[in-house]
C-alpha positions as CSV (number, residue, x, y, z in Angstrom):
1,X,2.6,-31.5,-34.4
2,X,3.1,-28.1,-34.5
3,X,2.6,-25.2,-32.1
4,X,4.0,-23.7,-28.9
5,X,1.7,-25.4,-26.1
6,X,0.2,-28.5,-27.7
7,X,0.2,-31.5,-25.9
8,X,-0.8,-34.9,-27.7
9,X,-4.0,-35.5,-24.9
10,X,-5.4,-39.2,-25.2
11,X,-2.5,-40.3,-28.2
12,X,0.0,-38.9,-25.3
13,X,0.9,-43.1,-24.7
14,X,3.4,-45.2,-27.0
15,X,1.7,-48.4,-28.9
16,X,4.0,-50.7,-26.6
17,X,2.3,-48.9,-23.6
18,X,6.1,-48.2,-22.4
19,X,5.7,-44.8,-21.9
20,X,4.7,-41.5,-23.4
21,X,5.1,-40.6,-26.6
22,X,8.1,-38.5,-27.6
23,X,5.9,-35.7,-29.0
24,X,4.7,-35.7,-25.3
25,X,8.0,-35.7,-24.0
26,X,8.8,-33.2,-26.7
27,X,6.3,-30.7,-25.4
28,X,7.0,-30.9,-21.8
29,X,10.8,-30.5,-22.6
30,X,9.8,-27.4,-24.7
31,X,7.8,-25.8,-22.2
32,X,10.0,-25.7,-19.6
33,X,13.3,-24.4,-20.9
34,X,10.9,-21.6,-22.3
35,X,9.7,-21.4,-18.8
36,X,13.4,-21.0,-17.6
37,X,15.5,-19.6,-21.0
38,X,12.9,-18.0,-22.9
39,X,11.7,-19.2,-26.0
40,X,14.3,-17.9,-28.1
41,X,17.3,-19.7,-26.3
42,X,15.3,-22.8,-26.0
43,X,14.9,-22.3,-29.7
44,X,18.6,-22.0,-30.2
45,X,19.7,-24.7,-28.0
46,X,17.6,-27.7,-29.6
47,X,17.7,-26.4,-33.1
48,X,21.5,-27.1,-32.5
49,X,21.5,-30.5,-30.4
50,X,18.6,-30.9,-33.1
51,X,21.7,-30.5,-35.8
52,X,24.3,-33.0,-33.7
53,X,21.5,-35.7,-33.1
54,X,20.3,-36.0,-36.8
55,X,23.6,-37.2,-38.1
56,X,22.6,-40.7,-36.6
57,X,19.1,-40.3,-36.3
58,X,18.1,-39.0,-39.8
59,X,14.6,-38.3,-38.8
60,X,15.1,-35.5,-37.0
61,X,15.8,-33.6,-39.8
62,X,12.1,-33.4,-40.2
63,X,11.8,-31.1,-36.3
64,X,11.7,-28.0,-37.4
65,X,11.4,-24.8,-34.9
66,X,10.6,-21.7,-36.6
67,X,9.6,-17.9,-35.1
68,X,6.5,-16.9,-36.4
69,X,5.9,-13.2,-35.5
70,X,6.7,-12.9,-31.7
71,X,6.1,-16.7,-31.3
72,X,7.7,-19.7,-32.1
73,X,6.7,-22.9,-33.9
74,X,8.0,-26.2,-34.0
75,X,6.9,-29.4,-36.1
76,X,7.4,-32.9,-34.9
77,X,8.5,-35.7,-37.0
78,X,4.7,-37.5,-37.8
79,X,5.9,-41.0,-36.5
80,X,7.1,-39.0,-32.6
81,X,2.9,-39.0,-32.3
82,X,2.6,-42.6,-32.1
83,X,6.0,-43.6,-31.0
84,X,6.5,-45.8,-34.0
85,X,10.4,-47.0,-35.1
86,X,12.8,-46.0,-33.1
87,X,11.2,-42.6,-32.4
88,X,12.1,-42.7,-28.5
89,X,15.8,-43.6,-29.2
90,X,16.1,-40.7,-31.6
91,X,14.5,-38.1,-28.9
92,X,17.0,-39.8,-26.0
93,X,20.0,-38.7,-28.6
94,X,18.2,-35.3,-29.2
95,X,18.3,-35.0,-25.0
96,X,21.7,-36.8,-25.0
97,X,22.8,-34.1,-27.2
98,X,21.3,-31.3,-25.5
99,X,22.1,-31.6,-22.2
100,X,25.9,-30.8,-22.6
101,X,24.8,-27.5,-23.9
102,X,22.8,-26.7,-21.2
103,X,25.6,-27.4,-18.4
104,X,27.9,-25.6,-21.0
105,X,25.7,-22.2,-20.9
106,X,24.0,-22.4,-17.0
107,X,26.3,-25.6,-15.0
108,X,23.8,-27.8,-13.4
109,X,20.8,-25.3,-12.6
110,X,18.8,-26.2,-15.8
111,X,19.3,-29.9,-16.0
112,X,18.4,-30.6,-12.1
113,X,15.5,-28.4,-12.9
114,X,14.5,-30.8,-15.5
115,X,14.7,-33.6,-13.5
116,X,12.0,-32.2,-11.2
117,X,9.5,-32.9,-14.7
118,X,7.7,-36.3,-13.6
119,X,7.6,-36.8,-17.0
120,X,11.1,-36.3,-18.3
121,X,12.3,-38.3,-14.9
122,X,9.9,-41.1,-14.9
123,X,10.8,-42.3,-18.4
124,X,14.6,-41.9,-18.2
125,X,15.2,-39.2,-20.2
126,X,16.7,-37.0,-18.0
127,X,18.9,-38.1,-14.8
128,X,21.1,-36.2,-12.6
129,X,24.3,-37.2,-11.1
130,X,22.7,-38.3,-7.9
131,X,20.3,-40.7,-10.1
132,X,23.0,-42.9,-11.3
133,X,25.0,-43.2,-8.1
């Protein structure tokens, strides 16, 4: 998948009817910290939880985010569109991994923003404190 906005529409589901896909998840995760940091931090900040997360998920070498003129781009590893393998344990690292870069650069403000996201809440990828108390 590539592009700024895309969402994954009817395909948005997992074949085990768990949950979304992560190129869903992927998208809504995007669109918010560009909502809140601007594209070019968000940019920064998963292209280096990207780099942390790939060293035991080797697939994620394949998400790439690139500017594009004023925009940027990123591509999804193919099998995030299904959910096929072990595609939602490698985005829960990629989260896992950016999350303690987000508290680093803004404390808790961003990552209690995120879990206002049905999305992101509902399938346990993001949790604040309060959540596991």
């Amino acid at each position: 998948m590539s592009g700024m906005n895309g969402t994954n529409g009817a395909r948005g589901r997992d074949r085990a009817g768990a949950g979304l896909a992560p190129a869903v998840l992927f998208t809504v995760l995007w669109d918010a910290l560009a909502d809140l940091l601007g594209t070019a931090a968000a940019a920064t900040l998963l292209r280096r939880a990207v780099q942390r997360a790939s060293k035991q998920h080797p697939e994620l070498s394949e998400l790439a985010i690139v500017r594009e003129s004023s925009e940027y781009r990123y591509t999804l590893p193919s099998s995030w569109q299904d959910g096929t393998g072990d595609t939602r344990h490698a985005f829960g690292h990629l989260v896992a991994e950016l999350l303690p870069l987000l508290e680093e650069l803004t404390g808790p403000l961003v990552i209690r923003h995120l879990a206002k996201i049905a999305e992101l809440r509902e399938q346990g990828i993001i949790r604040t404190k309060e959540d596991e108390s």
